[in-house]
Residue frames as a rotation matrix with the C-alpha (Angstrom) as fourth column:
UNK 1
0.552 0.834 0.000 0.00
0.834 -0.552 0.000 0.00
0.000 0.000 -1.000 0.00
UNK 2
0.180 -0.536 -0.825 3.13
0.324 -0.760 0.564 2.27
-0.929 -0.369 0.037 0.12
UNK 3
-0.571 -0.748 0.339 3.76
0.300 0.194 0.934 2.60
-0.764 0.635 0.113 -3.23
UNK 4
-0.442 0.735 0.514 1.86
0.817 0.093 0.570 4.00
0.371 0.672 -0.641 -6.83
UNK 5
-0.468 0.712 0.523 -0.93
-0.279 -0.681 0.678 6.06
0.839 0.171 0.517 -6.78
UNK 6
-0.823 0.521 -0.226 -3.82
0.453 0.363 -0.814 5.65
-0.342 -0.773 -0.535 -4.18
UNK 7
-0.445 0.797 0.409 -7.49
0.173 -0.371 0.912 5.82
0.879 0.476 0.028 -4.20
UNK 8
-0.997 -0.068 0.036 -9.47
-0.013 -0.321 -0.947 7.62
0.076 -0.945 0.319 -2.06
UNK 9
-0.494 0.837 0.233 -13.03
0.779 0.308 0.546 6.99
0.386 0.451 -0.805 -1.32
UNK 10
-0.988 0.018 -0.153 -15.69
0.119 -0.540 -0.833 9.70
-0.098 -0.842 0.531 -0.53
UNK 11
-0.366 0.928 -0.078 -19.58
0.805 0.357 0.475 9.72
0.468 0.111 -0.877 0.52
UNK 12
0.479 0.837 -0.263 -20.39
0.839 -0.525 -0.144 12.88
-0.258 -0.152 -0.954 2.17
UNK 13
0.928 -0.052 -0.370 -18.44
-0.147 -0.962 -0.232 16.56
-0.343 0.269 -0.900 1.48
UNK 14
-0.366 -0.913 0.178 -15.25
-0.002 0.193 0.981 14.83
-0.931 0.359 -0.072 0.45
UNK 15
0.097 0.515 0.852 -17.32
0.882 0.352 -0.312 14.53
-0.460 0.782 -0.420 -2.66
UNK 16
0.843 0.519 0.141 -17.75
0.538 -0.817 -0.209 18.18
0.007 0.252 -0.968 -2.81
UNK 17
0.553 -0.782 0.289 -14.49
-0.638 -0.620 -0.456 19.28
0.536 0.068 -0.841 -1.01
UNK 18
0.768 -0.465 -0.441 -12.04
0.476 0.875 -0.092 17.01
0.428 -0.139 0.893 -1.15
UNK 19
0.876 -0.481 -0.028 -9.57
-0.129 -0.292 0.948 19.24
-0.464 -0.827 -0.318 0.23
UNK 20
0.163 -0.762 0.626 -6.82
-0.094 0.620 0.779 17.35
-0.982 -0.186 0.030 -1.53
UNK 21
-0.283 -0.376 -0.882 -5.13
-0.909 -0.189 0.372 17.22
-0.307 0.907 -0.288 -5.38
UNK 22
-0.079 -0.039 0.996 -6.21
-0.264 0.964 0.017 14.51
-0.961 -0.262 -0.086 -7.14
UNK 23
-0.634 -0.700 -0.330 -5.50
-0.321 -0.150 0.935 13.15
-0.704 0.699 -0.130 -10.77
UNK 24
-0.668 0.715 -0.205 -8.95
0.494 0.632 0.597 10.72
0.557 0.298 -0.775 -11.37
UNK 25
-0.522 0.772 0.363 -12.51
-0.422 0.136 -0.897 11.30
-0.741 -0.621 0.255 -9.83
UNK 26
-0.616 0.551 -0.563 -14.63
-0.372 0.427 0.824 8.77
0.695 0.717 -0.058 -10.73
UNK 27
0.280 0.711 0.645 -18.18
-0.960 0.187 0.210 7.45
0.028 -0.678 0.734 -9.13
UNK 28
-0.674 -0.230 -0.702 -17.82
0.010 0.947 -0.320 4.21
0.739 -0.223 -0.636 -7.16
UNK 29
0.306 0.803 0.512 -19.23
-0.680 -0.192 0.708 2.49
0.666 -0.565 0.487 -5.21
UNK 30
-0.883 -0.379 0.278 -18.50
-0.423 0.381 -0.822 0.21
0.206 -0.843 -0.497 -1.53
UNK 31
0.441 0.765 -0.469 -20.38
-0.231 0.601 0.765 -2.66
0.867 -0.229 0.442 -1.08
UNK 32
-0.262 -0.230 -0.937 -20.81
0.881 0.338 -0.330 -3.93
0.393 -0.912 0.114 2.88
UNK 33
-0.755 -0.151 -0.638 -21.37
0.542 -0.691 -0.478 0.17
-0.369 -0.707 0.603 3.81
UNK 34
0.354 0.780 0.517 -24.17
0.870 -0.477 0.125 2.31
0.344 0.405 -0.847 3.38
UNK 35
-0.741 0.036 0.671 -23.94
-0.079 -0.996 -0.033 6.61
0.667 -0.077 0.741 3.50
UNK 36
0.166 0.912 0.375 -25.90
0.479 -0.407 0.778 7.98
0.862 0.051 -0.504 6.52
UNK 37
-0.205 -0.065 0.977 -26.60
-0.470 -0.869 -0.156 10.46
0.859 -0.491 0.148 9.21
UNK 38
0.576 0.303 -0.759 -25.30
0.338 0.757 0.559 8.80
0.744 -0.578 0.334 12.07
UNK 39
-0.355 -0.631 -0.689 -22.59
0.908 -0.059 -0.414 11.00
0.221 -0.773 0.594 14.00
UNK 40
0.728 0.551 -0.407 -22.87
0.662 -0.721 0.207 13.90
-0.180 -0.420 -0.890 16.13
UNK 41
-0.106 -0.743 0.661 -20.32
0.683 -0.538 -0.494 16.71
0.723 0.399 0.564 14.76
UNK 42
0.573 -0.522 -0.632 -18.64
0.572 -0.297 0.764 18.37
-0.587 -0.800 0.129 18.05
UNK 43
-0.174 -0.978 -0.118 -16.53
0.514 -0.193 0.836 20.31
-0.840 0.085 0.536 15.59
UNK 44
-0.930 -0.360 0.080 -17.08
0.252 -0.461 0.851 20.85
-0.269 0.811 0.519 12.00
UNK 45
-0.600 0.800 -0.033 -20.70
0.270 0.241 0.932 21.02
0.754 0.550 -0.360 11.98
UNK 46
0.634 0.747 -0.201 -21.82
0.263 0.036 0.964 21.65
0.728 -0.664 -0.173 15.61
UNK 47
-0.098 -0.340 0.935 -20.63
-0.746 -0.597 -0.296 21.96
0.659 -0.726 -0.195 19.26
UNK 48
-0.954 -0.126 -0.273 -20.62
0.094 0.739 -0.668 19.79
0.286 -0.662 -0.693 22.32
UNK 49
-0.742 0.534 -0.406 -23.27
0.290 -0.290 -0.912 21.65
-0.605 -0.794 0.060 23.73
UNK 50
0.633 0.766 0.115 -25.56
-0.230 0.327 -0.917 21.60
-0.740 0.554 0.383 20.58
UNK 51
-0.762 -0.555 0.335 -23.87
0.098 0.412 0.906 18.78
-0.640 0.723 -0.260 17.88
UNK 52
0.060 0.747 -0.662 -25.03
-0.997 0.014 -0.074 19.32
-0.046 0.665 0.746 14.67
UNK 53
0.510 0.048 0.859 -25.25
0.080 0.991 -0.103 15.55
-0.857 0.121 0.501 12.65
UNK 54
0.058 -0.513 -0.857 -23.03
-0.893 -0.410 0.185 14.65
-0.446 0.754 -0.482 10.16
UNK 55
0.735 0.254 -0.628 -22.58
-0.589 0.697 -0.408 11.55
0.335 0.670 0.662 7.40
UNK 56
0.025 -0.677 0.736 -20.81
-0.777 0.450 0.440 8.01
-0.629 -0.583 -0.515 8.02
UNK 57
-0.360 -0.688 -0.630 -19.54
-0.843 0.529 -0.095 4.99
0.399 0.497 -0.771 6.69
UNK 58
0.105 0.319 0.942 -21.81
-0.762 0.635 -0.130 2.54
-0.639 -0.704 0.309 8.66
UNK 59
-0.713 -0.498 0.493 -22.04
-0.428 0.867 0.256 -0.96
-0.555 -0.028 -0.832 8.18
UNK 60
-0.102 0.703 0.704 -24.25
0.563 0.624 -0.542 -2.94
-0.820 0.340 -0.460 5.40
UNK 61
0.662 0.696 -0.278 -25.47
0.140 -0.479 -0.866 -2.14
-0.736 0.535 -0.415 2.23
UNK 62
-0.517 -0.640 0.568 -23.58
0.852 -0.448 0.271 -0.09
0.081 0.624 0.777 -0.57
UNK 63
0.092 -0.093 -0.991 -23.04
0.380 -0.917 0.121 3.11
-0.921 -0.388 -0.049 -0.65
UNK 64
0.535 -0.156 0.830 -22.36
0.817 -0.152 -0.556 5.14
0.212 0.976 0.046 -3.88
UNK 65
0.643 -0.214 -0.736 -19.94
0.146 -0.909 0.392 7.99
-0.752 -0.359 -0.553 -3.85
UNK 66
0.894 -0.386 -0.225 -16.83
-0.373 -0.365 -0.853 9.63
0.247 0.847 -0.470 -5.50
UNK 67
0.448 -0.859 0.248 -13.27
0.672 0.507 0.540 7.65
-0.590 -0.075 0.804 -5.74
UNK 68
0.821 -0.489 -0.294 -10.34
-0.571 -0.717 -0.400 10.12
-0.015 0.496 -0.868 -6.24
UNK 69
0.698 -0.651 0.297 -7.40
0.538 0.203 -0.818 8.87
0.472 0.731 0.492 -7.94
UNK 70
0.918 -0.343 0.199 -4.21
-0.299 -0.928 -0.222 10.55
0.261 0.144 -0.954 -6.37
UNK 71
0.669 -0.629 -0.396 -0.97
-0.151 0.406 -0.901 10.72
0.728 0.663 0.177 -7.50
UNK 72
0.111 -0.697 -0.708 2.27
0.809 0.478 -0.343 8.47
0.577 -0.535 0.617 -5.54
UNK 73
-0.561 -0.541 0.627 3.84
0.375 -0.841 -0.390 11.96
0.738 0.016 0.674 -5.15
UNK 74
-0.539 0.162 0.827 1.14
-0.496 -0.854 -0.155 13.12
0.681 -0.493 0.541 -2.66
UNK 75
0.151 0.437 -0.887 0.33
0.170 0.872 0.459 10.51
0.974 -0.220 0.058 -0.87
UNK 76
-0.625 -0.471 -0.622 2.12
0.776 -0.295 -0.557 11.40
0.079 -0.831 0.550 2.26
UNK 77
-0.980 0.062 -0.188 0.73
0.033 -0.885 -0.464 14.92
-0.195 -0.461 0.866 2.56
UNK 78
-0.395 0.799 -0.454 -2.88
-0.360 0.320 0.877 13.36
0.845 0.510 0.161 1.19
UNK 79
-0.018 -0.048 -0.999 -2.71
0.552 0.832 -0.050 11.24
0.833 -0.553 0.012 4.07
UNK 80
-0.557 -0.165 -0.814 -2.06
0.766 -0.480 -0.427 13.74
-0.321 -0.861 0.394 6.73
UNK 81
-0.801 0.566 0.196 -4.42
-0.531 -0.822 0.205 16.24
0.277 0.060 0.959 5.75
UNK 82
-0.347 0.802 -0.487 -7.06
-0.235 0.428 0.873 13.66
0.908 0.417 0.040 5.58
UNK 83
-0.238 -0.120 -0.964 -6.06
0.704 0.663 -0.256 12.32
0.670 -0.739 -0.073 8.93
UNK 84
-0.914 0.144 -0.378 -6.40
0.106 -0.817 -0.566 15.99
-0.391 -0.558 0.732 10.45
UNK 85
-0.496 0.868 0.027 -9.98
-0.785 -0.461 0.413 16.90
0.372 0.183 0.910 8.56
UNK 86
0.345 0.915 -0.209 -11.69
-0.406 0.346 0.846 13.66
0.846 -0.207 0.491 9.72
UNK 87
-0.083 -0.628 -0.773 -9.45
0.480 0.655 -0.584 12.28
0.873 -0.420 0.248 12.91
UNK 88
-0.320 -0.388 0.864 -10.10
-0.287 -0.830 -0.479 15.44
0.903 -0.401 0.154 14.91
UNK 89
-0.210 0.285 0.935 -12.46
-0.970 0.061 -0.237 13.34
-0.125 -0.956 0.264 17.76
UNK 90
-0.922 -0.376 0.091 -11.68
-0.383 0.921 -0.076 9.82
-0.055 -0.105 -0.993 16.57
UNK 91
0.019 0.981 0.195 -14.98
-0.527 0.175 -0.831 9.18
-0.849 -0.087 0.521 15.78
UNK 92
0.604 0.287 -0.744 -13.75
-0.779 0.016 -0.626 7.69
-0.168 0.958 0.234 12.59
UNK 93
0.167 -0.815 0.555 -11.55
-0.162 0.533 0.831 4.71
-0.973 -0.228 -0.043 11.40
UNK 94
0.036 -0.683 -0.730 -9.21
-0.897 -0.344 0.277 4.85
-0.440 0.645 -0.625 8.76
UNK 95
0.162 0.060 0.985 -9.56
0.145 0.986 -0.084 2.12
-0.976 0.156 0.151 6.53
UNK 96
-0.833 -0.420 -0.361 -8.64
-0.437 0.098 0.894 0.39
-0.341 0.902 -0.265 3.14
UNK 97
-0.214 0.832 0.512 -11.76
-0.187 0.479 -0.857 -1.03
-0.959 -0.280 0.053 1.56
UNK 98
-0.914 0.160 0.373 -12.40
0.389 0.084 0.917 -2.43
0.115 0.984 -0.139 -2.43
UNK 99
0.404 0.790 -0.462 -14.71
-0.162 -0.435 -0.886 -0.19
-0.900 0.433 -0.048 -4.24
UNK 100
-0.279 0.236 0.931 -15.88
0.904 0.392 0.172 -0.78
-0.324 0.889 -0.322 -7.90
UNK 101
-0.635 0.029 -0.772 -15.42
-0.064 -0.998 0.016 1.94
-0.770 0.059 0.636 -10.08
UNK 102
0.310 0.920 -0.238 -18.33
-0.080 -0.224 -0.971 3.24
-0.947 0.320 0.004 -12.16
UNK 103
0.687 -0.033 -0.726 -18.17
-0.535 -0.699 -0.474 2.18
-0.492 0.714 -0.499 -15.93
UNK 104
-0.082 -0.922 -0.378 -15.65
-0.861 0.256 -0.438 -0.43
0.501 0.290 -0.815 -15.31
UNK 105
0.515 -0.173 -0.840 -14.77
0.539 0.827 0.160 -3.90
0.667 -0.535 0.519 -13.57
UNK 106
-0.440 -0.897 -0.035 -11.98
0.218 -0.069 -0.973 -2.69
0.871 -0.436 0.226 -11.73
UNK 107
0.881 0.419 -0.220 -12.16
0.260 -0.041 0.965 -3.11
0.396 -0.907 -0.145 -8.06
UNK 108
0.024 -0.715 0.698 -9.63
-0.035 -0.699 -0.715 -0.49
0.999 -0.007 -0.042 -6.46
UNK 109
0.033 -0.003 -0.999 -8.42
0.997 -0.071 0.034 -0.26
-0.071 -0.997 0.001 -2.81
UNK 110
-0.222 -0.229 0.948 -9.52
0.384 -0.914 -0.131 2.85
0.896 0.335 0.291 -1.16
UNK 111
-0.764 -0.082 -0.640 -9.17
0.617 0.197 -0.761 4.60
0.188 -0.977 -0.100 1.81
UNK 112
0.063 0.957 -0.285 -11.93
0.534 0.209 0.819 5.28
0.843 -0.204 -0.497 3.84
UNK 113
-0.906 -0.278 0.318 -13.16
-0.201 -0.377 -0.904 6.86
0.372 -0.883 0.286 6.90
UNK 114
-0.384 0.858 -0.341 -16.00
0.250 0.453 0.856 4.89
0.889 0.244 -0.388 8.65
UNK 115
0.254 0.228 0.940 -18.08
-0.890 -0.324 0.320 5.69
0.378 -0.918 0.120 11.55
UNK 116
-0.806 -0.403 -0.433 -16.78
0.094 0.634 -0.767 3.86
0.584 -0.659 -0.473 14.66
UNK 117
0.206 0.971 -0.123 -20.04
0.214 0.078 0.974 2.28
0.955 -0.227 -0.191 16.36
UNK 118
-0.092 -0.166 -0.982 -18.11
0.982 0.147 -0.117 2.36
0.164 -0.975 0.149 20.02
UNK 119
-0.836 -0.288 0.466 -17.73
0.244 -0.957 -0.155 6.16
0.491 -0.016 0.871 19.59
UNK 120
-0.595 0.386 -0.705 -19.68
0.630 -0.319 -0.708 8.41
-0.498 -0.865 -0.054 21.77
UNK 121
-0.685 0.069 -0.725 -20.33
-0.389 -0.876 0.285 10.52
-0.615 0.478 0.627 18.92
UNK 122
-0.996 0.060 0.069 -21.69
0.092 0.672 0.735 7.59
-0.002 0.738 -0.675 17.20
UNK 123
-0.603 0.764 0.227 -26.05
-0.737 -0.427 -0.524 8.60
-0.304 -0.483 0.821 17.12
UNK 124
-0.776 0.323 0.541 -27.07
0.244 0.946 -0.215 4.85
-0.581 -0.035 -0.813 16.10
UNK 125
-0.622 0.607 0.495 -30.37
0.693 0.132 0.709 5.16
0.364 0.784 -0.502 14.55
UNK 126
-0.589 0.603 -0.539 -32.17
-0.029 -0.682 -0.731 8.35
-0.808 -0.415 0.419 15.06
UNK 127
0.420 0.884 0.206 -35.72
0.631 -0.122 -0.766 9.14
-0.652 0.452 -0.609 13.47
UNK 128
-0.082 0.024 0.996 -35.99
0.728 -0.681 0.076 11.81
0.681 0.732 0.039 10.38
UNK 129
0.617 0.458 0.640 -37.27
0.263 -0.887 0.381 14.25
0.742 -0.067 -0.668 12.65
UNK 130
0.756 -0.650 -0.077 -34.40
0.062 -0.046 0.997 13.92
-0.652 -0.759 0.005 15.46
UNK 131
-0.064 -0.858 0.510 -32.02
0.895 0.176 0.409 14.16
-0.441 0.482 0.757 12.94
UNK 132
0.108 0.241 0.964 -33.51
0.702 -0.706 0.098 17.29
0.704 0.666 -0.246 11.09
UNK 133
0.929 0.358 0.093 -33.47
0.200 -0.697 0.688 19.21
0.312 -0.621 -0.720 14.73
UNK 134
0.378 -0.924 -0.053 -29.75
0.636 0.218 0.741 18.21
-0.673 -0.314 0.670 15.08
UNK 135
-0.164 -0.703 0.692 -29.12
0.985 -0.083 0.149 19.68
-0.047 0.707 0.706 11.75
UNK 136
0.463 0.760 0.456 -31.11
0.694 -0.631 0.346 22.43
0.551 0.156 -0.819 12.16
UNK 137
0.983 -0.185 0.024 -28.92
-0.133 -0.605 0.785 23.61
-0.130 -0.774 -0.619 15.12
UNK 138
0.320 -0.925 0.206 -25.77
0.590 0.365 0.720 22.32
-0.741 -0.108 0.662 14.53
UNK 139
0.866 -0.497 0.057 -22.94
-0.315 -0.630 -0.709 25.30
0.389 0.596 -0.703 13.28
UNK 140
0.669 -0.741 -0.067 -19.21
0.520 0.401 0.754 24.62
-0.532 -0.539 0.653 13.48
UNK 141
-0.187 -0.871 -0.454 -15.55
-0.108 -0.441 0.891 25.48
-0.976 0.216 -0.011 12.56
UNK 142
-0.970 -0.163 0.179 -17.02
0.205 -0.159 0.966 24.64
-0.129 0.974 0.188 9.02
UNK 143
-0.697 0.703 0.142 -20.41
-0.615 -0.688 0.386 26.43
0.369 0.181 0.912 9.02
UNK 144
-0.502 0.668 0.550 -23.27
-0.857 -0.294 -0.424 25.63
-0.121 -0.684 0.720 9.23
UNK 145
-0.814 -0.220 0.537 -24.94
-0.169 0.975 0.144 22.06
-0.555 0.026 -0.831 9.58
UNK 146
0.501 0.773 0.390 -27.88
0.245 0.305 -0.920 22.51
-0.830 0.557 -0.037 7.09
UNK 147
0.405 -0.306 -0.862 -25.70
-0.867 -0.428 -0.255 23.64
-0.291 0.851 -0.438 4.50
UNK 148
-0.595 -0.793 0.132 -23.45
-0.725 0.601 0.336 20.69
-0.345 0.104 -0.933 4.62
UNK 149
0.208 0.639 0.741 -26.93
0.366 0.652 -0.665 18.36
-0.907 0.409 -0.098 3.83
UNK 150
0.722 0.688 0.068 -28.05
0.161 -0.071 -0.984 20.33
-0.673 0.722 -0.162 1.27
UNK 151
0.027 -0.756 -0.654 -24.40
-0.977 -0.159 0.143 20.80
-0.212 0.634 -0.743 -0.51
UNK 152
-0.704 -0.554 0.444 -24.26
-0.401 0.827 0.395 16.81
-0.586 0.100 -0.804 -0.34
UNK 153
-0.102 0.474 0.875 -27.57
0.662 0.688 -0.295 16.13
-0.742 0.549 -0.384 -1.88
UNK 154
0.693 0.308 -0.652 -26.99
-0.469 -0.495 -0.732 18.56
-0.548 0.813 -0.199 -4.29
UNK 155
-0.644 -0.753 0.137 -23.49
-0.547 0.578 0.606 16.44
-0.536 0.315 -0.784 -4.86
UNK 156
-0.481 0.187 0.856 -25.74
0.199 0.975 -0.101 13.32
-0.854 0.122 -0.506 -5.17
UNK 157
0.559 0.719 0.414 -28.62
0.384 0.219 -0.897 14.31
-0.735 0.660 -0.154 -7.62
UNK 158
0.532 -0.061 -0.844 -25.95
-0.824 -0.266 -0.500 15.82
-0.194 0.962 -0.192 -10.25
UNK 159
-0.715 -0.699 0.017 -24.05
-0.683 0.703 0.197 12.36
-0.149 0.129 -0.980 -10.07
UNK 160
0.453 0.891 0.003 -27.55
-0.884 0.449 0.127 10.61
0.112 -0.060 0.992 -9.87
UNK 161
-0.745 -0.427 -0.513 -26.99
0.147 0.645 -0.750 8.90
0.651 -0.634 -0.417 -6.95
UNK 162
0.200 0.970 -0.138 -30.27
0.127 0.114 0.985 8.36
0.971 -0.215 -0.100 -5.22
UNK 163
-0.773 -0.187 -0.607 -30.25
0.519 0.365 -0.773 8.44
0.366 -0.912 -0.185 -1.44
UNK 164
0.015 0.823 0.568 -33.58
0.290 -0.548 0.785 8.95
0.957 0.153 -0.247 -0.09
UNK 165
0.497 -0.001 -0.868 -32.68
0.849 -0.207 0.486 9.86
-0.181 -0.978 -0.102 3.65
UNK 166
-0.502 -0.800 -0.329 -30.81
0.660 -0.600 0.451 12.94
-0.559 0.009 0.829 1.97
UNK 167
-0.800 0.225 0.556 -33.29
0.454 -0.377 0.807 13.89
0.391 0.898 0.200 0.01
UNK 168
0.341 0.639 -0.690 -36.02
0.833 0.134 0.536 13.93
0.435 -0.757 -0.487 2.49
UNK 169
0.039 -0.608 -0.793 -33.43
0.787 -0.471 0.399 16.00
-0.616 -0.639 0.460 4.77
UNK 170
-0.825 -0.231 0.516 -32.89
0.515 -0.684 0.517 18.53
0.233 0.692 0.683 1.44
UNK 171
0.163 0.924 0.347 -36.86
0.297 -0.382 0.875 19.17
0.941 -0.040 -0.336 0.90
UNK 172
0.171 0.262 -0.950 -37.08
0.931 0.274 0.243 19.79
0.324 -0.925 -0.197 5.03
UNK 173
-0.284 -0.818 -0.500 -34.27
0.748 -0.515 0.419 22.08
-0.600 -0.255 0.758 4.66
UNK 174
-0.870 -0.291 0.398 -35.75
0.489 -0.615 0.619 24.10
0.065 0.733 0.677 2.09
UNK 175
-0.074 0.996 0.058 -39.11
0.724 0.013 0.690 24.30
0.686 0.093 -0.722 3.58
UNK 176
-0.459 -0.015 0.889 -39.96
-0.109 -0.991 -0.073 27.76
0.882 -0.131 0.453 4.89
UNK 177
0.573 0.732 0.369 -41.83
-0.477 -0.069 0.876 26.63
0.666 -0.678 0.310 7.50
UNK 178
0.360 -0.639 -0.680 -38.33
0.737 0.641 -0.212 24.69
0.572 -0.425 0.702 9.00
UNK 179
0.415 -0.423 0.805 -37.39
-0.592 -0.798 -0.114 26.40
0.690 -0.430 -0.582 11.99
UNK 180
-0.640 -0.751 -0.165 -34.36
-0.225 0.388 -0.894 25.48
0.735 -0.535 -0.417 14.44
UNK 181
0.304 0.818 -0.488 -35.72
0.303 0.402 0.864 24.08
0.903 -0.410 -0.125 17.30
């Protein structure tokens, strides 16, 4: 894994802002994981004292997202950025995982960040409407936590990439009558 290029996988604003140079983006997809609003976001999205909610890597299913391509040469400093934008409360776990790019056979290792179920942060299965009040409040070191939805399902529907717990969350978000709680 030291060596070559590397692929990175991403499923919620890595999609949008990857943050990171990269030579390929291509849709893929990760079978065994599914995309969904399962962590509380102490940081980029929220606060201890009101977390917004942010996307994971959870377990089952498949997921669909975007698989950057990036080159030997930045691997190192790829790697450590990545490790600082999603490591900051260990709520995540660095992994290698085979995703199938879109268009093709080819099944690529790619790192990952999944949600770690032991985590405190971890919010198991919350309703639509406990989730929408989380986002609703939830502002962090990267803004606010209804933007970050509605930038990802705008990600999804120009890749048409279905996910109807994001979509749901969009419409909510756009409805005048949605007020923080």
């Amino acid at each position: 894994m030291n060596e070559g290029d590397f692929w990175v996988f991403g499923y919620g604003s890595l999609m949008w802002r990857p943050g990171f140079d990269f030579i390929e983006r291509r849709v893929a997809i990760a079978r065994g994981y599914h995309r969904r609003l399962c962590i509380y976001s102490h940081v980029h999205r929220g606060t201890p004292e009101r977390p917004g909610l942010v996307l994971g890597l959870d377990r089952g299913g498949a997921c669909k997202g975007v698989a950057f391509r990036v080159a030997a040469a930045r691997r190192a400093d790829t790697i450590a950025y990545l490790r600082e934008r999603e490591l900051v409360t260990s709520v995540y776990l660095e992994k290698w995982i085979p995703v199938r790019l879109a268009g093709d056979t080819r099944v690529v290792s790619a790192l990952v960040y999944a949600v770690d179920r032991a985590h405190p942060q971890y919010a198991a299965r919350l309703d639509r409407e406990a989730s929408l009040r989380l986002v609703l409040q939830g502002v962090g070191a990267s803004g606010p936590n209804p933007e970050y939805v509605l930038n990802t399902a705008a990600h999804l529907d120009e890749l048409g990439i279905g996910d109807k717990d994001l979509s749901w969350h969009s419409r909510r978000l756009r409805t005048p009558e949605t007020t923080p709680a």
